[in-house]
C-alpha positions in Angstrom: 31.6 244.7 106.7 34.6 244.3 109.2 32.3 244.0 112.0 30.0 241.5 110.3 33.0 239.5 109.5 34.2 239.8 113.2 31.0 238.6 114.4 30.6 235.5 112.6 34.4 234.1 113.5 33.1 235.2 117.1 30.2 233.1 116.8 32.4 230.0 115.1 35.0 230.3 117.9 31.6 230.0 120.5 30.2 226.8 118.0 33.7 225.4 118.3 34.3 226.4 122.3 31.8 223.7 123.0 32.5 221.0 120.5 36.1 221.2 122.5 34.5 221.0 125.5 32.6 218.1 124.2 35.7 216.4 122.9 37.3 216.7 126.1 34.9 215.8 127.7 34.1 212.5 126.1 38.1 211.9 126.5 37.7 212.6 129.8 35.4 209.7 130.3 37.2 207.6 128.1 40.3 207.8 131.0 38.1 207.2 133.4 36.5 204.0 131.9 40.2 203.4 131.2 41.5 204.0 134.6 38.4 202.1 135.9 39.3 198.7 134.4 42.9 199.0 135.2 41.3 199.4 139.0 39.2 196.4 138.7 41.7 194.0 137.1 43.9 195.2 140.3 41.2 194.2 142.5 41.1 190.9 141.1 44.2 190.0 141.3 44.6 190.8 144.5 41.4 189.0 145.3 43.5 186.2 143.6 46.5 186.7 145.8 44.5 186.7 148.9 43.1 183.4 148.4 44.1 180.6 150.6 47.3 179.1 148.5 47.2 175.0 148.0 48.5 173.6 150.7 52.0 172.4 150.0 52.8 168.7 149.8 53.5 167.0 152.6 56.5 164.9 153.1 56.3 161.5 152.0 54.8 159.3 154.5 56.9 156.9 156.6 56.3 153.7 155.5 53.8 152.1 158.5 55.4 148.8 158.4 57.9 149.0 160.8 61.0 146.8 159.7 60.5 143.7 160.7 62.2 142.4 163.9 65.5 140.0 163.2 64.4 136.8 164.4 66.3 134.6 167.1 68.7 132.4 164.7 66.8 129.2 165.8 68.3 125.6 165.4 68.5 124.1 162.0 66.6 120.8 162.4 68.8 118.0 161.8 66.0 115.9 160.1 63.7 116.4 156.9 59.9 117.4 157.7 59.0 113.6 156.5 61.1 111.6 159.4 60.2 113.9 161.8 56.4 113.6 161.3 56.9 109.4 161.5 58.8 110.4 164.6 55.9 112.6 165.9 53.4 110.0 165.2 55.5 107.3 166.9 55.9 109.5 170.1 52.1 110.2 170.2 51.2 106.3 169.7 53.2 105.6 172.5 52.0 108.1 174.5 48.4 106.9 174.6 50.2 103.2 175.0 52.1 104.3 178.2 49.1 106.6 179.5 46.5 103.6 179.0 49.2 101.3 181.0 49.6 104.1 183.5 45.8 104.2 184.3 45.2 100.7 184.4 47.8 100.0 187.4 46.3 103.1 188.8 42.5 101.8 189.0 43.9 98.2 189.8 45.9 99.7 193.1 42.6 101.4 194.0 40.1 98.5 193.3 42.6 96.3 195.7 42.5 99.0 198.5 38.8 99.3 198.0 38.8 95.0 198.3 40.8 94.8 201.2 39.0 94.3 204.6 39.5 96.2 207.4 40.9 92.7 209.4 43.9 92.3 206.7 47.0 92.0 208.4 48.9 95.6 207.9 52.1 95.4 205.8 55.3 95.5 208.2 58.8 96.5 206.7 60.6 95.2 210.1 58.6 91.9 209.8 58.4 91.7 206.6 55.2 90.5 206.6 52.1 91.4 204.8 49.1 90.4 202.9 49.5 89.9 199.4 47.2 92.7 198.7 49.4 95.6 200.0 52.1 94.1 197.9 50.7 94.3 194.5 49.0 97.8 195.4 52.4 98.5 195.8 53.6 96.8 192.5 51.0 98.4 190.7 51.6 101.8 191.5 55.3 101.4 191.0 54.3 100.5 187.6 52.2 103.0 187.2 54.9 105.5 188.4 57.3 104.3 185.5 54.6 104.9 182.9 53.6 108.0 184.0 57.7 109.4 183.9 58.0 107.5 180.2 55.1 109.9 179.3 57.0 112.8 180.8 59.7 112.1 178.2 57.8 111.4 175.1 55.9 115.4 175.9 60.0 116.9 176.3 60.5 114.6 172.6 57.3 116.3 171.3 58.7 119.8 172.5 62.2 119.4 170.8 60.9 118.5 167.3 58.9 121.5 167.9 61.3 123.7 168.8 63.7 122.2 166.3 66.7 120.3 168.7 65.2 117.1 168.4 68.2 114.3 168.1 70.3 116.5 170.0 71.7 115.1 173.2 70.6 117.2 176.4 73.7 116.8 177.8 76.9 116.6 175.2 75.4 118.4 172.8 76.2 116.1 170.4 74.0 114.6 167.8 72.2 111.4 168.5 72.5 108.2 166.2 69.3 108.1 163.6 69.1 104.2 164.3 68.8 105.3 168.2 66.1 107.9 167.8 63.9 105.1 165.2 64.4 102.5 168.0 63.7 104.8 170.8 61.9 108.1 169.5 62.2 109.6 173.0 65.9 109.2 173.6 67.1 111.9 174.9 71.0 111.4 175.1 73.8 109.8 173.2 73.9 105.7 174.4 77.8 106.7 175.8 76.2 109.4 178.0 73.6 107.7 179.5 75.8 104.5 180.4 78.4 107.0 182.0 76.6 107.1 185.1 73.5 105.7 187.3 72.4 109.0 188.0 71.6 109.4 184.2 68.0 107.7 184.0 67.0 109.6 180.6 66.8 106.9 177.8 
């Protein structure tokens, strides 16, 4: 009876040996499926790490408009925008009045010289003499001369109201009178400077 019993708890203790081995096996596995995950989440985050990281900020631009440049503290015009446009328009009238004069003398000194014959008596400053056609040739291109510097004034009045010293005397530096500049839109210098000498011929 002893050695029945004996047998049978040998053959439990086999049953059980491989139920253990079962057991640990299956636990076994269960660490590795364990261990195996932990593996692949480190993976991936190191995947993660590795990518390329955003690109940082960069500074702020510089503002492309540069600053602008401090302008050249021009003359204040003496005048409003409303005299000095008259004045503009009075300077331009008489330009075409003076350049029309200007090339009428000049065509009448060359229709004379074209008139004269070649048997005219010559003009002679020792004499005196001449014909009458050599002296208003002569007349007419004086006159023509005169227009043609008036016209060289009005153009220097049209520059100073465009550059803004318009009424300004060229030479004192002094303002000139309103009732001047209305009767005489190209004047040029106070009436005191330009009697103050010959040499002046500005108006």
């Amino acid at each position: 009876m002893a050695t029945a019993k004996k047998a049978s708890a040998r053959k439990a203790a086999a049953k059980k040996a491989p139920a253990r081995k079962q057991a640990a096996n299956s636990s076994k596995t269960k660490t590795a499926a364990r261990k195996a995950g932990a593996a692949k989440k480190a993976t991936a985050k190191k995947a993660v790490s590795k990518k390329t990281p955003a690109k940082k900020a960069g500074p702020a631009k510089k503002a492309t408009a540069k600053k602008a440049a401090p302008r050249r503290n021009a003359p204040k015009p003496r005048f409003g925008e409303v005299f000095l446009e008259k004045q503009r328009q009075a300077l331009l009238a008489e330009r075409r009045r003076y350049t029309e004069h200007a090339e009428r003398y000049e065509a009448e000194a060359e229709q004379l010289v074209s008139e004269r014959e070649p048997g005219d008596v010559q003009f002679d400053e020792e004499s005196g003499e001449g014909d009458s056609i050599a002296v208003e040739r002569d007349r007419a291109l004086q006159i023509s001369a005169r227009e043609r510097e008036e016209i060289a004034e009005i153009d220097a009045a049209l520059a100073r109201i465009k550059d803004g010293t318009y009424g300004i005397c060229v030479v004192s530096g002094k303002p000139i009178p309103k009732e001047r500049l209305e009767a005489i839109p190209h004047a040029s210098m106070r009436v005191e400077v330009k009697s103050s000498g010959p040499a002046w011929r500005r108006p």
